[in-house]
NUGU-770158 format. One line per 3 residues: their letters; for each residue x, y, z of C-alpha. Coordinates in Angstrom, 1 decimal. Layout:
N
A	X/Y/Z | ...
# end
This chain:
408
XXX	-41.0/-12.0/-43.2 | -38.8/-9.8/-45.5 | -37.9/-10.2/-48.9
XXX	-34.7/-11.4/-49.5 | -33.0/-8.9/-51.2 | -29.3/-8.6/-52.5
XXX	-26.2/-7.0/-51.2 | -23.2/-5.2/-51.7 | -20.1/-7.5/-51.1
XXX	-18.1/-6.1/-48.5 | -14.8/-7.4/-47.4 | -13.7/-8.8/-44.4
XXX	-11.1/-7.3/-41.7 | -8.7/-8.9/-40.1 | -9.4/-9.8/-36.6
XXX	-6.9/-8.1/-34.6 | -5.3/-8.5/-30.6 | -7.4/-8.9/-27.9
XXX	-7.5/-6.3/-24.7 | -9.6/-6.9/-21.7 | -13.1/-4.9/-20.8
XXX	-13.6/-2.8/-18.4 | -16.3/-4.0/-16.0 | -18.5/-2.0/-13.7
XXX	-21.0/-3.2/-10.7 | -25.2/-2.1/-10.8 | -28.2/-4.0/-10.0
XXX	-30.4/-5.9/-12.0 | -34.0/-4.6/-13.2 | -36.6/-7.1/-13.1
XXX	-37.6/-8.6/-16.2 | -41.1/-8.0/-18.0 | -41.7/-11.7/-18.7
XXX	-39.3/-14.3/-17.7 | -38.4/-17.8/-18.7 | -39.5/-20.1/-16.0
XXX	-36.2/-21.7/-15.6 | -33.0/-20.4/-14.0 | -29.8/-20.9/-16.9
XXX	-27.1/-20.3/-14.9 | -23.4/-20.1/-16.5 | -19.8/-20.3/-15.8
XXX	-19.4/-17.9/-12.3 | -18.1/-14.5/-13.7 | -15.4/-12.9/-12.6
XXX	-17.2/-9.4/-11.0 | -21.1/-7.4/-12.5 | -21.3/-6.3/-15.3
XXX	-23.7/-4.1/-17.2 | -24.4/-4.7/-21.2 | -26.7/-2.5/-23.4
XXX	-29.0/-4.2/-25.6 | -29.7/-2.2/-28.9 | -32.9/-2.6/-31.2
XXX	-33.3/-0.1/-33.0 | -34.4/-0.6/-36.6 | -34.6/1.5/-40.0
XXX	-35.4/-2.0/-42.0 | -37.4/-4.5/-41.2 | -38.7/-5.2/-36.8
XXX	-38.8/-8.1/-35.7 | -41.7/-9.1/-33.1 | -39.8/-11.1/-31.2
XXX	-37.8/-8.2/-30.2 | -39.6/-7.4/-27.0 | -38.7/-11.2/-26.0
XXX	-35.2/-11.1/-26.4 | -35.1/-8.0/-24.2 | -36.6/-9.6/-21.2
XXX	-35.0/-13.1/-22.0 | -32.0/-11.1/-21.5 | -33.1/-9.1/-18.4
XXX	-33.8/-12.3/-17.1 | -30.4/-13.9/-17.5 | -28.8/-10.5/-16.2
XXX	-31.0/-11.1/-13.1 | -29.7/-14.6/-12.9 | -26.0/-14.3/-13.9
XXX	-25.3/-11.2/-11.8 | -25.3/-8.6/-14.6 | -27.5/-5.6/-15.2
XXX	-29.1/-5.0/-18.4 | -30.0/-1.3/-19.8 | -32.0/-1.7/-23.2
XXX	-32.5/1.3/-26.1 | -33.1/2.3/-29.5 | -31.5/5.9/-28.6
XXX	-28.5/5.8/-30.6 | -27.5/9.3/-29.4 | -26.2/6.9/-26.4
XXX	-23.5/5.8/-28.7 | -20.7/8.6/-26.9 | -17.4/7.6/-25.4
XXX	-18.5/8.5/-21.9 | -21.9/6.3/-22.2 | -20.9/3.5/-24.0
XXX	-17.6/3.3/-21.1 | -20.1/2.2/-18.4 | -21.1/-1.4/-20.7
XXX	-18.8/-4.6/-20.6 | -20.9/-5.4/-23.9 | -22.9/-3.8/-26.5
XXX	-25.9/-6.3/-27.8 | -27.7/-5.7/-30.9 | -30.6/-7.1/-30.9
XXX	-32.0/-7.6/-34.5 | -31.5/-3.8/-35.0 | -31.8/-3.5/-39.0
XXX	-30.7/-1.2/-41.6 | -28.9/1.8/-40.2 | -29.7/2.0/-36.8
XXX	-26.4/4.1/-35.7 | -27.6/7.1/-37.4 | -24.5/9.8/-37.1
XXX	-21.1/9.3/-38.0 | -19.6/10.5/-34.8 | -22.2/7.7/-33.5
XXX	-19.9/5.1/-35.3 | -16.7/6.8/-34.0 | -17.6/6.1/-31.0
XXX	-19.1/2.8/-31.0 | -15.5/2.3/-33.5 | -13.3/3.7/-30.4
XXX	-15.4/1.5/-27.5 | -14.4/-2.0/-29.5 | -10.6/-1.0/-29.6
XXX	-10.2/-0.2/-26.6 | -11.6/-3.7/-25.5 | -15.7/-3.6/-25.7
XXX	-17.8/-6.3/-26.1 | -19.9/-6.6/-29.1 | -23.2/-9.1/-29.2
XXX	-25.1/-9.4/-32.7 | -28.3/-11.9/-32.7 | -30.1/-12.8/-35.5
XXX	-30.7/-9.6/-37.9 | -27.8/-8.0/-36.5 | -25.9/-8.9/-39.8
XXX	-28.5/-7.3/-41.4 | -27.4/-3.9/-40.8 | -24.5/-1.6/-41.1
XXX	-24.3/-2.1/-44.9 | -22.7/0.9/-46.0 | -20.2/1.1/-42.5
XXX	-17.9/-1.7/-43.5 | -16.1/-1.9/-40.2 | -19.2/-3.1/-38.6
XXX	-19.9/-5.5/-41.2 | -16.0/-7.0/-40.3 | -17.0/-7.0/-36.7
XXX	-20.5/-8.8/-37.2 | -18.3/-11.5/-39.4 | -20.8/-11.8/-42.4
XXX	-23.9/-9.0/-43.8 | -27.2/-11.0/-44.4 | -27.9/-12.8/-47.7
XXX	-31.0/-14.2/-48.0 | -33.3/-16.7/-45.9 | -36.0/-19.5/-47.2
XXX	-39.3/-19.7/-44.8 | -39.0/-20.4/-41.1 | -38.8/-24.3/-40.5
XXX	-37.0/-26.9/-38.7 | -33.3/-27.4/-38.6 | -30.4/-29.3/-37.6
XXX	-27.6/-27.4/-35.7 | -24.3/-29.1/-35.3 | -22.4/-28.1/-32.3
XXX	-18.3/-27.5/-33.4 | -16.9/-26.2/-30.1 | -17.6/-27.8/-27.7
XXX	-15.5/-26.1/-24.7 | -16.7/-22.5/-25.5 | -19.2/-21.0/-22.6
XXX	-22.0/-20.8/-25.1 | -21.4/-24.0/-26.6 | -20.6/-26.2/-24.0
XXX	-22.8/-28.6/-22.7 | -25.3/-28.2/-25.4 | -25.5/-31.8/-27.8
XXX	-23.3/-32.8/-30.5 | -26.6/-31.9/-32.8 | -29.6/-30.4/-31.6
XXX	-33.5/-29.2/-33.5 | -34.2/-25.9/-33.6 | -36.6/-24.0/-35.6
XXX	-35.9/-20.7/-37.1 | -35.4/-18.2/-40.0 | -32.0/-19.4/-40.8
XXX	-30.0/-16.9/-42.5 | -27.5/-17.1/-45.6 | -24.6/-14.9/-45.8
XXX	-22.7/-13.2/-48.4 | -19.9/-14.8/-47.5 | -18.7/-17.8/-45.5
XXX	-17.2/-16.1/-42.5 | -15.4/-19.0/-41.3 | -11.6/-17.7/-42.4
XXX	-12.0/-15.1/-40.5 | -14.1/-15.9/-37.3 | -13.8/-19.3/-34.9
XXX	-17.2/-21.1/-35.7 | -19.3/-22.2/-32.5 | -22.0/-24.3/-34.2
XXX	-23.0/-24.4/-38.3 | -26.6/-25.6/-39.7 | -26.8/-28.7/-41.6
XXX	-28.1/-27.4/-44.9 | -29.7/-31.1/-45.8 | -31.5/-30.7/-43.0
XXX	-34.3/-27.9/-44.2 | -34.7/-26.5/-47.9 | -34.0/-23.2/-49.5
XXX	-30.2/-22.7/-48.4 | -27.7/-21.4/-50.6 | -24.6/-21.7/-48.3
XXX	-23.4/-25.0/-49.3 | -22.5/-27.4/-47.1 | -20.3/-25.5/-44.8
XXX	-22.9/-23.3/-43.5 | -21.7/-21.1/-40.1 | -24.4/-20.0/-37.8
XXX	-23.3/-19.0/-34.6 | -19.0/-17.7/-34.4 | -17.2/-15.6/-32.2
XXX	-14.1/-13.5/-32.7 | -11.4/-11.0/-31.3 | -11.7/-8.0/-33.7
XXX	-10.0/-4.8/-33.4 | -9.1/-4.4/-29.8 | -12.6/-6.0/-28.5
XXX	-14.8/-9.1/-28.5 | -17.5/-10.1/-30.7 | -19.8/-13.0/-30.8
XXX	-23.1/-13.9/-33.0 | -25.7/-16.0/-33.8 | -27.9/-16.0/-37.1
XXX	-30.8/-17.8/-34.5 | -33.1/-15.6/-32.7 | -35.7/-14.7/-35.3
XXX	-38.8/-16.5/-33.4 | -40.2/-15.4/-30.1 | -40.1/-19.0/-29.1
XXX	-36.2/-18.8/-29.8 | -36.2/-16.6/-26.1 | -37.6/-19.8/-24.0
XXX	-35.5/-22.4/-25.5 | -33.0/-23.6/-23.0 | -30.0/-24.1/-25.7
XXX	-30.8/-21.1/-27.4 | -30.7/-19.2/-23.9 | -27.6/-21.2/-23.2
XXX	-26.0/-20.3/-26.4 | -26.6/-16.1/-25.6 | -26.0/-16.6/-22.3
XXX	-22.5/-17.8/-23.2 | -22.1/-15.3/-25.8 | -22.9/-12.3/-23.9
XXX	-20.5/-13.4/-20.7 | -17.8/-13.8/-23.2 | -18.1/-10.8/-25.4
XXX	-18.0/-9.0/-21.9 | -14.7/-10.6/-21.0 | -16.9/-11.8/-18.4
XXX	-15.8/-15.4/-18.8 | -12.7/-16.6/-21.0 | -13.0/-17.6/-24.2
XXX	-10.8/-19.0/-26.9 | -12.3/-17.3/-30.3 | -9.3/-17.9/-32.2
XXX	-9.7/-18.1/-36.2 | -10.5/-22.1/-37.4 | -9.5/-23.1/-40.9
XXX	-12.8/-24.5/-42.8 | -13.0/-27.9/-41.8 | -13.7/-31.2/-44.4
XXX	-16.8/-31.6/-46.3 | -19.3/-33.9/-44.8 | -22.1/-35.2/-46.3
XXX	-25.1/-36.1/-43.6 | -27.6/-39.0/-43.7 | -26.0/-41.8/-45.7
XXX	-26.6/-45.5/-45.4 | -24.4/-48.6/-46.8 | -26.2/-52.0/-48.1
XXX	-24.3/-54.8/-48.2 | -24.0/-56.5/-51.9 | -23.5/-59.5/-49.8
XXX	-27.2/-60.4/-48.6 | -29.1/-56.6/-49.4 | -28.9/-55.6/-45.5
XXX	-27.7/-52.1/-44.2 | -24.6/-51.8/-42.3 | -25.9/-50.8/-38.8
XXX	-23.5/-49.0/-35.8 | -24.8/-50.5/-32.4 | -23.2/-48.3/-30.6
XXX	-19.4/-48.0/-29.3 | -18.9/-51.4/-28.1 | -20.5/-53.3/-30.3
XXX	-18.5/-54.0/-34.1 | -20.5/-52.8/-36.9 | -22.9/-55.4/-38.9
XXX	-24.4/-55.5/-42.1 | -28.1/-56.9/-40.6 | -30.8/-54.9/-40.9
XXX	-33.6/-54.9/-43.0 | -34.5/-51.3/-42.3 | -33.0/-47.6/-42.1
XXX	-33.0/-46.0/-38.7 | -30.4/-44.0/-36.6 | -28.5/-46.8/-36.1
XXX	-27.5/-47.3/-39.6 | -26.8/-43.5/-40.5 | -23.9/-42.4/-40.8
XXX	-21.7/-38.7/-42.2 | -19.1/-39.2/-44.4 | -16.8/-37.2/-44.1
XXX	-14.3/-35.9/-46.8 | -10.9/-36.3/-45.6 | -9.5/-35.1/-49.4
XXX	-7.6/-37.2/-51.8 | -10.3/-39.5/-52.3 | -10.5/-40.2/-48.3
XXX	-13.3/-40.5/-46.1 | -14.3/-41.1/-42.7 | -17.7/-42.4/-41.5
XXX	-19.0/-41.0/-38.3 | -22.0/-42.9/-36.3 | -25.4/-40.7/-36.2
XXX	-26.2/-43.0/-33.1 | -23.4/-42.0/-31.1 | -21.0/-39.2/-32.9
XXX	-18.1/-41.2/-32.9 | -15.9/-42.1/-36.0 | -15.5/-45.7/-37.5
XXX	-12.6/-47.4/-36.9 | -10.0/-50.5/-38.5 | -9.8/-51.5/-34.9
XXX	-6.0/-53.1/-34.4 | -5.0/-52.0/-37.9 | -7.8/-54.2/-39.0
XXX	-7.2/-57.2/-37.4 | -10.7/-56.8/-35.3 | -13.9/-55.7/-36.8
XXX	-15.3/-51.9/-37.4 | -16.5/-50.1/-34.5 | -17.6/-47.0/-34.4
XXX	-15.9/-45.8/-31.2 | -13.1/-43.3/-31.7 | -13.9/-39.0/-31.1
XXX	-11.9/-38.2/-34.3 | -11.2/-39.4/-37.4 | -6.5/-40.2/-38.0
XXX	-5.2/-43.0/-39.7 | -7.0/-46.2/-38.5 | -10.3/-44.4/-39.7
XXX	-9.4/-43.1/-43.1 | -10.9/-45.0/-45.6 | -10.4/-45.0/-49.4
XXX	-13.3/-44.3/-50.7 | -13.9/-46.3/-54.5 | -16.5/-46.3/-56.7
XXX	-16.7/-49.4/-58.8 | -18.0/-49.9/-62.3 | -21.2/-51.5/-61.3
XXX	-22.4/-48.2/-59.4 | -21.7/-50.2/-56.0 | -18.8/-48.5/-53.7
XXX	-15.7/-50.4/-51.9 | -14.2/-49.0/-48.9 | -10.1/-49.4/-48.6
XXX	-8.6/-48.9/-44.6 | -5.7/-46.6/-44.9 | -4.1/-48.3/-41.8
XXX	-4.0/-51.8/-43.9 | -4.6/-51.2/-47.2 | -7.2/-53.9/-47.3
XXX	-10.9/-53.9/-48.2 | -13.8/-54.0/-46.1 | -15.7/-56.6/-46.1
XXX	-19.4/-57.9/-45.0 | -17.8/-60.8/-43.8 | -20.3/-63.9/-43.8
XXX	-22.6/-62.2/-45.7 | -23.4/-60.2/-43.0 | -23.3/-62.8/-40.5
XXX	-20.7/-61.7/-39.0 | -18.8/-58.0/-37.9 | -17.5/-55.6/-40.7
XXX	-13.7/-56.1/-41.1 | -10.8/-54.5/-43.4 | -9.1/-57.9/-44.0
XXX	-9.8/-58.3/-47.8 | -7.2/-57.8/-50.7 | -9.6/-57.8/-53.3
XXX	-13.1/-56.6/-54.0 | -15.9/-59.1/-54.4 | -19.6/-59.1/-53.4
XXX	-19.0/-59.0/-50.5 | -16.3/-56.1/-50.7 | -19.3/-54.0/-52.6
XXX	-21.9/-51.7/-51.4 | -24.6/-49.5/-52.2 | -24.4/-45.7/-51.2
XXX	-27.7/-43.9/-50.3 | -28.6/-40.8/-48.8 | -31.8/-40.0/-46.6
# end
């Protein structure tokens, strides 16, 4: 594992029109060592043939050697053939012509040695290539900023492999769709120098309170894809881990990704603004009778009546600004609502948060916090004590109006 080191700050390009690729027909090798299951994608229009690229001058990854026959496999099951190198005196107009998309596969430091090597690789995105950068692929190119704009964001720094949460934010693109809301993943999860998001459409972030050692913040992109220059690039920060290249989302994901940057299979990789802060994993007691608000799931109103924390009563809040909110169920990914304008209890059943589940979010002098229903302007309340559903019916805050905010 490498030593985090610091890096120049390089700015971003702007991410220019899009032109289509050209794509040419071969036959697939066979793969060295093949995942065991098929991952089949969206039907592609016609072959195609990518180059996958690992050369490195920094630090080599082990699990190199599995990503190129993970991807020699998909080729072999998605109809497109798959030439891997670490020649860069391939990188010539007239050989670099033949691929729909370039991959580089964790190739570090400065692994497209020439300059004339960069014009061409340069010339092949504008006039509509397909770019492909897994996991140390942003760790490269540092002193050619151009590839640092197409990548989206150079490498930071990264704490010890572990555990994760990905959050999935498209969910129509080919890489992303299908794959959960949220999903585990273990990996070496990267930090960049800066957020890319401005500048790239995010496919799936990490959720930073889900592992240690992170210094992106909360807004933390890990997978984005882009139309830059002319061409199509997509990437993912995953991929450090040989394990990473049997995993069927993280095959899904650069399955998706490849098809896409080969114009393949459509795509819409438009810029996103940066979306709300959300905070993950909190819990609401009730002042009422000491219980924690629990989410049944989308039928069921919510109810301050449990005696213990599970998925059920976690919840996201999410930072709507101006000292808004909205809550979203962990147990079903849907938002809380002031069902009827608040004439019927809370239910956490709607796929976005608007007006009827905006919440005013106040803090009250006792450390307890009150929430106010933007539809209504009344209070929420643990009505009953608990006994019965959550409901915004309440003009003033009491007890019952009042609860205490954790985090897991």
């Amino acid at each position: 594992m490498r030593t985090p080191r610091p890096r120049t700050r390089l700015a971003l390009l702007a991410a220019l029109s899009l032109s289509a690729a050209a794509l040419l027909t071969a036959a697939a090798p066979a793969a060295d060592a093949a995942p065991a299951r098929a991952f089949a994608g969206p039907a592609a229009a016609a072959p195609f043939k990518v180059l996958v690229f690992s050369k490195t001058t920094g630090y080599r990854h082990d699990s190199i050697p599995a990503g190129i026959a993970a991807i020699q496999q998909l080729g072999l099951q998605n109809n497109f053939t798959v030439v891997a190198t670490e020649d860069d005196t391939q990188f010539t107009d007239a050989n670099l012509a033949q691929y729909a998309a370039v991959v580089f596969l964790s190739a570090t430091g400065d692994p497209v040695t020439t300059q004339s090597e960069k014009d061409a690789f340069q010339r092949y995105i504008e006039n509509g290539g397909g770019y492909v950068g897994i996991h140390a692929a942003s760790d490269s190119g540092y002193s050619w900023s151009w590839y640092g704009s197409l990548v989206g964001a150079y490498f930071k720094q990264h704490p010890a492999i572990q555990p994760a949460t990905v959050d999935v934010e498209d969910h129509t693109h080919p890489s992303t769709a299908g794959l959960p809301n949220s999903y585990t993943h273990t990996d070496e999860w990267y930090d960049f120098q800066t957020n890319p998001r401005s500048a790239v459409h995010v496919l799936a972030s990490v959720d930073d309170s889900s592992y240690s050692g992170s210094t992106m913040g909360a807004d933390h992109p890990t997978t984005w894809c882009h139309d830059f220059d002319g061409g199509r690039a997509w990437y993912t920060g995953m991929g450090h881990t040989i394990e990473s290249y049997t995993e069927p989302n993280f095959l899904h994901l650069l399955l998706g990704g490849i098809q896409t940057a080969a114009g393949a299979v459509a795509a819409d990789c438009s810029a996103g603004s940066t979306p709300p802060p959300v905070e993950h994993g909190i819990h609401l007691k009730a002042h009422a009778n000491g219980k924690y608000v629990t989410a049944p799931g989308t039928t069921q109103p919510l109810i301050a009546g449990s005696t213990t924390v599970g998925t059920n009563e976690t919840f996201d809040e999410v930072d709507l600004g101006g000292g808004n909110i909205a809550l979203r169920a962990h147990v079903n990914n849907q938002f809380v609502t002031a069902e009827n304008a608040g004439a019927q209890p809370l239910i956490a059943n709607r796929a976005a948060a608007a007006g009827w589940e905006t919440f005013q979010l106040i803090h009250n002098s006792d450390g307890s916090i009150s929430l106010k229903a933007a539809v209504n302007g009344r209070y929420v309340t643990a009505e009953n004590a608990g006994a019965a559903a959550l409901i915004a019916n309440r003009t003033a805050i009491g007890p019952w109006e009042e609860f205490d905010l954790s985090t897991s």
